[in-house]
KOLTORMAR-208165 format. One record per residue: residue in one letter; chain; x, z, y of N, C-alpha, C, O in turn. Coordinates in nm, 3 decimals, decimal comma. Last residue first. Layout:
<nufis>
rest kette n.east n.up n.north ca.east ca.up ca.north c.east c.up c.north o.east o.up o.north
a A X Z Y X Z Y X Z Y X Z Y
...
</nufis>
This chain:
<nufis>
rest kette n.east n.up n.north ca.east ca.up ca.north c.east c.up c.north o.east o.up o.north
x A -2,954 -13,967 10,566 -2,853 -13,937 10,684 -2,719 -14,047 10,670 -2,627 -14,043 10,751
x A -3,057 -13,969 10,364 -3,087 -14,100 10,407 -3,017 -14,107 10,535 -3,010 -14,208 10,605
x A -2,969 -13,789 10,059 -3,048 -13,766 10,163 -3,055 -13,955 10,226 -3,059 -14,049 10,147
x A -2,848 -13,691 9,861 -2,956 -13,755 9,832 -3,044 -13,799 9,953 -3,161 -13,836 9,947
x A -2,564 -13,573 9,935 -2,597 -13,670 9,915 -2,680 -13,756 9,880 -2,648 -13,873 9,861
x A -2,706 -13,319 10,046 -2,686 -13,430 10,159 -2,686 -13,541 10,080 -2,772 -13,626 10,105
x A -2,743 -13,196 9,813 -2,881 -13,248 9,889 -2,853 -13,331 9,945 -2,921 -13,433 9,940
x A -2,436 -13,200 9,749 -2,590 -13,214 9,678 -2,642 -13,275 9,724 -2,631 -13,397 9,716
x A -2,386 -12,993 9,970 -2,366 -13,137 10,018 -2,414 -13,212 9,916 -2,451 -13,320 9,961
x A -2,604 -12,746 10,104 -2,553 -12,790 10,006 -2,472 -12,951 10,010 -2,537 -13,029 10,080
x A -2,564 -12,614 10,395 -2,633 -12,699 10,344 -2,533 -12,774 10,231 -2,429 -12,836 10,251
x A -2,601 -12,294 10,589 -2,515 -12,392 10,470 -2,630 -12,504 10,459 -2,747 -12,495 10,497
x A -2,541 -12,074 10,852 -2,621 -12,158 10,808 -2,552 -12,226 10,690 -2,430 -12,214 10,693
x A -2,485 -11,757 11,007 -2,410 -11,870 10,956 -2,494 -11,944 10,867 -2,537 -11,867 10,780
x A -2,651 -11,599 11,114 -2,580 -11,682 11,220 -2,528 -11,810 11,161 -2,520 -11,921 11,213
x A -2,662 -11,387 10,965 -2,778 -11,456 11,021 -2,765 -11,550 11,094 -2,865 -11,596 11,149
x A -2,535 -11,338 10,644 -2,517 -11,403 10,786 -2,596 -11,458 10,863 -2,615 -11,579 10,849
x A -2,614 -11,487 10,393 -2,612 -11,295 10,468 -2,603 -11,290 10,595 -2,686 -11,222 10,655
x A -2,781 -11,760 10,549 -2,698 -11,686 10,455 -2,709 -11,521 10,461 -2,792 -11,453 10,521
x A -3,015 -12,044 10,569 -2,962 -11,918 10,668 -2,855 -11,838 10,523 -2,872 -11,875 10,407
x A -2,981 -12,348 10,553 -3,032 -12,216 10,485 -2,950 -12,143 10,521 -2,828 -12,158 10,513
x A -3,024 -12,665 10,699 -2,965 -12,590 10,667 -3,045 -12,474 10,626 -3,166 -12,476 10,651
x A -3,247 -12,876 10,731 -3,249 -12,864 10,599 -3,137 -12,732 10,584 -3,140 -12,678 10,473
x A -3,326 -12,859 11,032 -3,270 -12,958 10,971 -3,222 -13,010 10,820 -3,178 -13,120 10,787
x A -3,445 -12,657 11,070 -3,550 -12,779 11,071 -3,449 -12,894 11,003 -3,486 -12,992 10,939
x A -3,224 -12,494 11,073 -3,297 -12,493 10,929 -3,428 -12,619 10,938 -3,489 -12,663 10,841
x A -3,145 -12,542 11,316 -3,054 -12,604 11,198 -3,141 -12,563 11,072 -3,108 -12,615 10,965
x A -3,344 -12,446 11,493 -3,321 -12,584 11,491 -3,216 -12,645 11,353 -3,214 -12,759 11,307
x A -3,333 -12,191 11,423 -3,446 -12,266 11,404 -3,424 -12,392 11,408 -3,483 -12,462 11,326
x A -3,052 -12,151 11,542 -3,094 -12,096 11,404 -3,208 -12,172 11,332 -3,198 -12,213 11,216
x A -3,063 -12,163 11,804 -3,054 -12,255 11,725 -3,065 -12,271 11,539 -3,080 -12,361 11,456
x A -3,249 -11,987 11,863 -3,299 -12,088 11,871 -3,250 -12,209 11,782 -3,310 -12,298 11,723
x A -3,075 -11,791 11,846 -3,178 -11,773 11,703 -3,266 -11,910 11,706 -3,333 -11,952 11,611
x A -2,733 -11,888 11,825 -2,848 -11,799 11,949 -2,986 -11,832 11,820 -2,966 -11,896 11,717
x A -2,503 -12,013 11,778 -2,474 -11,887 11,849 -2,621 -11,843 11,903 -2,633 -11,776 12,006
x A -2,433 -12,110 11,373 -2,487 -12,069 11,512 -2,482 -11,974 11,603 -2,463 -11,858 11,566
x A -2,211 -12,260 11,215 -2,264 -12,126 11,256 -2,327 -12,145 11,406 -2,279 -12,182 11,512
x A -2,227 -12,400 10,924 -2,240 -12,451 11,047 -2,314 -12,295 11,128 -2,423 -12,242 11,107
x A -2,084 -12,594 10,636 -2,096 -12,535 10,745 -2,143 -12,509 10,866 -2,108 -12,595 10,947
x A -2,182 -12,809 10,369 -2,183 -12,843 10,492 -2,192 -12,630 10,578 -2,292 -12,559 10,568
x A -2,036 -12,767 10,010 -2,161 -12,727 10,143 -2,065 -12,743 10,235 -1,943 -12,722 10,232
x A -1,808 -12,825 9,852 -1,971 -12,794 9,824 -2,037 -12,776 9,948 -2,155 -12,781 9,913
x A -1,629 -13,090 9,796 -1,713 -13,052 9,903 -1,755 -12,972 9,875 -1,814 -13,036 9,788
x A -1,387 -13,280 9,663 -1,441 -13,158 9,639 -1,516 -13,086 9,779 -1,443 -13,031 9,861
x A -1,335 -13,611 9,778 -1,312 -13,435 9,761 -1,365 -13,386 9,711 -1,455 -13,464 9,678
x A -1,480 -13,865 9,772 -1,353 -13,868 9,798 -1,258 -13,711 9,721 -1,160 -13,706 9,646
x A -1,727 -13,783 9,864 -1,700 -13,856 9,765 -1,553 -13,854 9,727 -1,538 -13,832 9,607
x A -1,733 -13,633 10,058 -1,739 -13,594 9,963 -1,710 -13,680 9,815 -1,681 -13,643 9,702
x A -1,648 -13,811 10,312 -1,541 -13,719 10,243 -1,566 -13,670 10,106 -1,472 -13,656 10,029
x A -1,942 -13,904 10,338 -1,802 -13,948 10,259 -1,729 -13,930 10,208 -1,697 -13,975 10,098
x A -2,058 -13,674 10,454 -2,126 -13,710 10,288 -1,974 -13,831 10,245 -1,919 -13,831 10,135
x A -1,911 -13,614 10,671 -1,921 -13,524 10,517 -1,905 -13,576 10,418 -1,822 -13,570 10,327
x A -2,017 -13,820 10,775 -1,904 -13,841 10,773 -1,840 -13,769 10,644 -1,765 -13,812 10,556
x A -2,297 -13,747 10,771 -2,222 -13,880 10,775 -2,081 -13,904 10,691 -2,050 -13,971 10,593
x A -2,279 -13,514 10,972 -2,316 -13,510 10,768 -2,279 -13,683 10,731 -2,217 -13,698 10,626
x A -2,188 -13,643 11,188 -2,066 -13,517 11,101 -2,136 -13,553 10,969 -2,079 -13,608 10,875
x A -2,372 -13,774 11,267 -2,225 -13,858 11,286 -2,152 -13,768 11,208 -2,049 -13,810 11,156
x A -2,593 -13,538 11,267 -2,599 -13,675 11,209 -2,438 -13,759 11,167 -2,406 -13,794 11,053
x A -2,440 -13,404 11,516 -2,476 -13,345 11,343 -2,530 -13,496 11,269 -2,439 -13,544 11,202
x A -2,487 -13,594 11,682 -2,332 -13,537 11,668 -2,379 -13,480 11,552 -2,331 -13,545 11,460
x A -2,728 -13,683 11,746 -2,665 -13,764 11,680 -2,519 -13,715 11,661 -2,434 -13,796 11,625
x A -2,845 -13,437 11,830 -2,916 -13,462 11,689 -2,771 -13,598 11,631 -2,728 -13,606 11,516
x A -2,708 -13,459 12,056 -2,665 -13,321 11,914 -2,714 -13,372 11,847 -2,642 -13,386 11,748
x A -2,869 -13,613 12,221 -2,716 -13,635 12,186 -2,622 -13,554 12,059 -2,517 -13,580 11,999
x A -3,078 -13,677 12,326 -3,070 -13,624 12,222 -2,959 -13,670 12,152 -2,952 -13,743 12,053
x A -3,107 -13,635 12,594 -3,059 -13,748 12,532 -3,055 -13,752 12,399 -3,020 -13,862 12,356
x A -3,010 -13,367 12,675 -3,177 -13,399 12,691 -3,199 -13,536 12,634 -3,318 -13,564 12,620
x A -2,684 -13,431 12,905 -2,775 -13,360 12,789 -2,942 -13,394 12,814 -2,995 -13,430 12,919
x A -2,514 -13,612 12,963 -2,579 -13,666 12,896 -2,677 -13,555 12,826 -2,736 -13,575 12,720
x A -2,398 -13,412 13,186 -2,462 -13,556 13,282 -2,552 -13,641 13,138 -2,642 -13,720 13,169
x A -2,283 -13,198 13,072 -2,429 -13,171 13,142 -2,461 -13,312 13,192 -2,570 -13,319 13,248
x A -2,238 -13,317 12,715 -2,184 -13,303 12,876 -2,293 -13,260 12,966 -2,406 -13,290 12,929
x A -2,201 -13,128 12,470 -2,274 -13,235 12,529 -2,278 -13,196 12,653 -2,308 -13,086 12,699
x A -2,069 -12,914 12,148 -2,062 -12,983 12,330 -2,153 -13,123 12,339 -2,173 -13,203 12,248
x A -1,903 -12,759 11,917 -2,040 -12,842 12,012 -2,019 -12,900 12,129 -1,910 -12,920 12,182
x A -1,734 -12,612 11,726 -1,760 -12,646 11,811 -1,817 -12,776 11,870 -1,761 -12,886 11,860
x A -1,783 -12,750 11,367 -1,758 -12,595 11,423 -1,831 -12,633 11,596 -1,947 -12,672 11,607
x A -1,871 -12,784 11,055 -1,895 -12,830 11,130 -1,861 -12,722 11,261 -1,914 -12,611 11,255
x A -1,684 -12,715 10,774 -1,709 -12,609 10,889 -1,768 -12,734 10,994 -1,668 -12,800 11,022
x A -1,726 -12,750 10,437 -1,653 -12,809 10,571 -1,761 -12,771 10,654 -1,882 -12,782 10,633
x A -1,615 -12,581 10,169 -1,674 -12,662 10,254 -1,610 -12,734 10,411 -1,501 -12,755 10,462
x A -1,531 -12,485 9,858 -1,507 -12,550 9,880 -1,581 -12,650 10,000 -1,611 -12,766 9,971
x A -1,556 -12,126 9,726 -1,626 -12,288 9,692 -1,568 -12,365 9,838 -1,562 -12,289 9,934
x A -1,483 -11,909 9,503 -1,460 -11,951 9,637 -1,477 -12,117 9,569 -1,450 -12,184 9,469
x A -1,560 -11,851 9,262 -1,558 -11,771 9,355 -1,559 -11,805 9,502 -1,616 -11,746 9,594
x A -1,776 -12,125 9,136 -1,738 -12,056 9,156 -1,668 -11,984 9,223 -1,682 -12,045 9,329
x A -2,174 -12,110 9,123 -2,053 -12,193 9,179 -1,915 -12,085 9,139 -1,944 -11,968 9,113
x A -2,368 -12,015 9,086 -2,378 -12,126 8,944 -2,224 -12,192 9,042 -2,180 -12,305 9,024
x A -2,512 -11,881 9,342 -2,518 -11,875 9,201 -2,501 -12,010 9,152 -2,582 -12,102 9,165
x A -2,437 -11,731 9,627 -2,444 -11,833 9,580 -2,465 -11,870 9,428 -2,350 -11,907 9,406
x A -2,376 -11,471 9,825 -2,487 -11,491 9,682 -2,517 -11,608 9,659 -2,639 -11,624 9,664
x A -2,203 -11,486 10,016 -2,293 -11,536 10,013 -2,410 -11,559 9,926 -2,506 -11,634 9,940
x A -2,010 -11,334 9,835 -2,034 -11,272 9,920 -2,166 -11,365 10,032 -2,216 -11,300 10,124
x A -1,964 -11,476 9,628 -2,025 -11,365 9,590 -2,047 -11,285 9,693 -2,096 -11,174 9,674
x A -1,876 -11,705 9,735 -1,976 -11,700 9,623 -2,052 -11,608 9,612 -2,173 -11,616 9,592
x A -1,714 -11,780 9,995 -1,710 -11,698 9,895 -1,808 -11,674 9,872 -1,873 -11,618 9,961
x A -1,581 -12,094 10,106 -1,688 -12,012 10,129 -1,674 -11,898 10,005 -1,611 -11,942 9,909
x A -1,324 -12,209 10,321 -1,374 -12,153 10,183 -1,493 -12,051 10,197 -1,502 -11,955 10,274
x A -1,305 -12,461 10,509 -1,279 -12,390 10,484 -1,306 -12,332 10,316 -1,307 -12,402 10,215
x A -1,186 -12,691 10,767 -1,155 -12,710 10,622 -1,211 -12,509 10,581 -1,139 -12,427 10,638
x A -1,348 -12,902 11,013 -1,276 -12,819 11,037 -1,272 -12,757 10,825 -1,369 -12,795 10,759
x A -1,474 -13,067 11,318 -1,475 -13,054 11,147 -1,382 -12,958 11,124 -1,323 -12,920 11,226
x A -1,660 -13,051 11,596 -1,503 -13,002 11,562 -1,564 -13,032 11,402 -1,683 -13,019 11,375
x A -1,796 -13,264 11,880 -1,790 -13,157 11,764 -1,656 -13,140 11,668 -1,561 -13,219 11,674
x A -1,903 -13,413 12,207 -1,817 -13,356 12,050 -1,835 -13,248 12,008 -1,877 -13,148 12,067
x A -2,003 -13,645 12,453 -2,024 -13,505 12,324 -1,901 -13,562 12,242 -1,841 -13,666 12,220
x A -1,920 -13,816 12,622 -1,999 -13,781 12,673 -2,081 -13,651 12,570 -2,181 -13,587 12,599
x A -1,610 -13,868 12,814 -1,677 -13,808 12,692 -1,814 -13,752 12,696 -1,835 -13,651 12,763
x A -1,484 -14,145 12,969 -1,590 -14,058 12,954 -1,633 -13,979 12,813 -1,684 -14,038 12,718
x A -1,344 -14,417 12,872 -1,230 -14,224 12,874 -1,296 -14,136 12,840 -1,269 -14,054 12,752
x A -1,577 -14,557 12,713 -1,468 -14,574 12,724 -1,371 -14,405 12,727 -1,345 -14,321 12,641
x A -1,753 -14,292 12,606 -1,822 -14,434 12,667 -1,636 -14,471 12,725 -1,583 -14,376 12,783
x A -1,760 -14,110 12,277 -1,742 -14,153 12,430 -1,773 -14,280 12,457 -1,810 -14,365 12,376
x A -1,794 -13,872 12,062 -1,878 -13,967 12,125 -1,799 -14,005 12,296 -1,793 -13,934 12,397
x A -1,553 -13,705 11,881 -1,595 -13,771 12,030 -1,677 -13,866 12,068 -1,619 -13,963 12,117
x A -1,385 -13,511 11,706 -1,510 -13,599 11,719 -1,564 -13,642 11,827 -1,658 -13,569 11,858
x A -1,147 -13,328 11,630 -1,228 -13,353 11,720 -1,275 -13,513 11,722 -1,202 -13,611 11,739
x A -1,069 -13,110 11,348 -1,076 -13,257 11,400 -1,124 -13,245 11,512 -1,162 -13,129 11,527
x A -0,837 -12,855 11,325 -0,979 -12,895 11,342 -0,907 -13,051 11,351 -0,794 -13,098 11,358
x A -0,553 -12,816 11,201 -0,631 -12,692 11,217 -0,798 -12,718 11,227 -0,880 -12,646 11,171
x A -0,345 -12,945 11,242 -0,416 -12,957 11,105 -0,520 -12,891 11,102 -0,591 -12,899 11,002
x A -0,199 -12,979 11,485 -0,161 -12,856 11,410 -0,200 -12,860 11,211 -0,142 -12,818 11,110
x A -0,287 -13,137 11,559 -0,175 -13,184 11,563 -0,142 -13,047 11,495 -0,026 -13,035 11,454
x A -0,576 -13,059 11,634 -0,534 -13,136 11,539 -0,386 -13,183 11,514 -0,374 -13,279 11,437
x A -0,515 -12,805 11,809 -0,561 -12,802 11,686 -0,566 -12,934 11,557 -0,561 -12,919 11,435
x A -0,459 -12,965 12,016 -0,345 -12,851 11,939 -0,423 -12,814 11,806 -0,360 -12,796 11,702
x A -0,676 -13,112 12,099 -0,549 -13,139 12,093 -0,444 -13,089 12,000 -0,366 -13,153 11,929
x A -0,862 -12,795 12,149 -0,859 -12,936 12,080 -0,733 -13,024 12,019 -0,695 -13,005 11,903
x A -0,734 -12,675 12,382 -0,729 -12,629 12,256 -0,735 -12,733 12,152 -0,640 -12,761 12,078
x A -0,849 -12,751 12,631 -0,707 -12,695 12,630 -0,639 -12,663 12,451 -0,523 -12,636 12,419
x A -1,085 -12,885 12,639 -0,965 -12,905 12,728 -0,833 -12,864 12,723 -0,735 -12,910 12,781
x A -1,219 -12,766 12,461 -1,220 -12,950 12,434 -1,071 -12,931 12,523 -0,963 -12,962 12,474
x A -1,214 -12,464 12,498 -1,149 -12,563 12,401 -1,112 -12,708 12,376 -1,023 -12,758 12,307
x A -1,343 -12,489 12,756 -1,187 -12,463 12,778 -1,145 -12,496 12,637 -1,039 -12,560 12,633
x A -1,642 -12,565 12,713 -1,521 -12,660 12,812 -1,386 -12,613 12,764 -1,310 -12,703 12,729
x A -1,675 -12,355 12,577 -1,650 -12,469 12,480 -1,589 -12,581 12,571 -1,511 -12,668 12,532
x A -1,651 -12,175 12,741 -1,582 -12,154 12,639 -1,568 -12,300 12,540 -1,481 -12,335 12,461
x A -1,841 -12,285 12,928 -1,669 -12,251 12,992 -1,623 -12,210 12,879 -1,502 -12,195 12,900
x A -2,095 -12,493 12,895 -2,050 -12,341 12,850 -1,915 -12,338 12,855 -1,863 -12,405 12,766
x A -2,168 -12,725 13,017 -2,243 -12,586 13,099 -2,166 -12,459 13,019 -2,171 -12,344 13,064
x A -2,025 -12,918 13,012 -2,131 -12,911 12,892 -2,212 -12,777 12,905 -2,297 -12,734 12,828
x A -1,781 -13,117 13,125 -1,872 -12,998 13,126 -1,989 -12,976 13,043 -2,042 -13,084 13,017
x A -1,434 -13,315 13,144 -1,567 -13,270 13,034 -1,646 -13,164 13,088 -1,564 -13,075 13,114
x A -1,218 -13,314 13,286 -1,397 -13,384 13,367 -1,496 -13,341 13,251 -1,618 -13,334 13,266
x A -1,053 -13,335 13,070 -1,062 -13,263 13,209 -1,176 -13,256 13,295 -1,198 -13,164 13,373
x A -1,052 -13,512 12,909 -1,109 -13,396 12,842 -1,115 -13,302 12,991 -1,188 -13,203 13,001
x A -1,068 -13,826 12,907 -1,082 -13,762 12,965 -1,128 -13,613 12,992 -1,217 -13,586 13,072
x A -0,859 -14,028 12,647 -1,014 -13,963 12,681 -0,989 -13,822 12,772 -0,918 -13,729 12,734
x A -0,601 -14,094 12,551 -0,675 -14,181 12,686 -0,829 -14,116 12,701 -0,908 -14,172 12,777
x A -0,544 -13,911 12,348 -0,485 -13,887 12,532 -0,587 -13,982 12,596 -0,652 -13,943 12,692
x A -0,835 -13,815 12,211 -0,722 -13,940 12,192 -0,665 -13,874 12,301 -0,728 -13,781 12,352
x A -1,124 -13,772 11,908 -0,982 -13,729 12,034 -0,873 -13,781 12,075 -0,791 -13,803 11,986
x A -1,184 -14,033 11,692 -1,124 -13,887 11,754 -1,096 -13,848 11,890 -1,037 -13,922 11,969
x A -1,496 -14,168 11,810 -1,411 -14,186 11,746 -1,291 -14,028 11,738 -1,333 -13,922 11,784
x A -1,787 -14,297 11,832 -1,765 -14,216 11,797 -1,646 -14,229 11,767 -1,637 -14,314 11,677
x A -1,960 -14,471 12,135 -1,890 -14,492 12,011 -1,815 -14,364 11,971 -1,770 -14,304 12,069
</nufis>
């Protein structure tokens, strides 16, 4: 079940094989939403966490992404930090943490001012895997968009 970040979830026992994204769920997370700074998203099985992902508020610039017909600074949301535990990975547990975020997006949008879904990648694999998913690479070879438009026509 998907819900926030709580004290009663077990962020200490979290592993997900990468010590940078362990040491945020564990030490950073927390402080970031009590700050305003990220959400944390938690698939868990009661304490067990078994994935998360971060939401997170930013601004995209128009002219420095060559975006046309928006203006200067547009209005998205940063899908940010990842994770899936090494005891649930191969489960296809990411497909349902990006699923549970454009989800969640596509609400907010109704609600906000959205234009595009965020989402930076760290390796070219995944690069391939977020444009299978409808994202579009930017100046930024790393940083991916997806219009929230599209999302809302979508079936996600």
């Amino acid at each position: 079940m998907f819900e926030l970040l709580n004290k009663q979830h077990d962020k200490a026992s979290f592993d997900c094989g990468n010590p940078i994204i362990n040491h945020y769920l564990q030490h950073m997370a927390s402080q970031h939403a009590k700050k305003g700074i990220a959400q944390t998203h938690v698939l868990a099985d009661g304490k067990v966490i078994k994935a998360f992902y971060t939401l997170s508020n930013l601004h995209l610039d128009s002219r420095e992404q060559r975006i046309k017909g928006y203006p200067n600074l547009i209005p998205a949301i940063l899908i940010g930090r990842m994770g899936v535990s090494v005891d649930y990975q191969g489960q296809g547990l990411s497909k349902k943490l990006i699923a549970h975020a454009l989800v969640k997006i596509r609400h907010l949008a109704v609600q906000t001012g959205i234009g595009f879904v965020v989402i930076d990648a760290k390796t070219d694999e995944l690069v391939a895997y977020y444009e299978r998913l409808g994202f579009k690479k930017t100046d930024n070879p790393y940083r991916l968009i997806l219009a929230v438009a599209k999302l809302q026509h979508s079936q996600v």
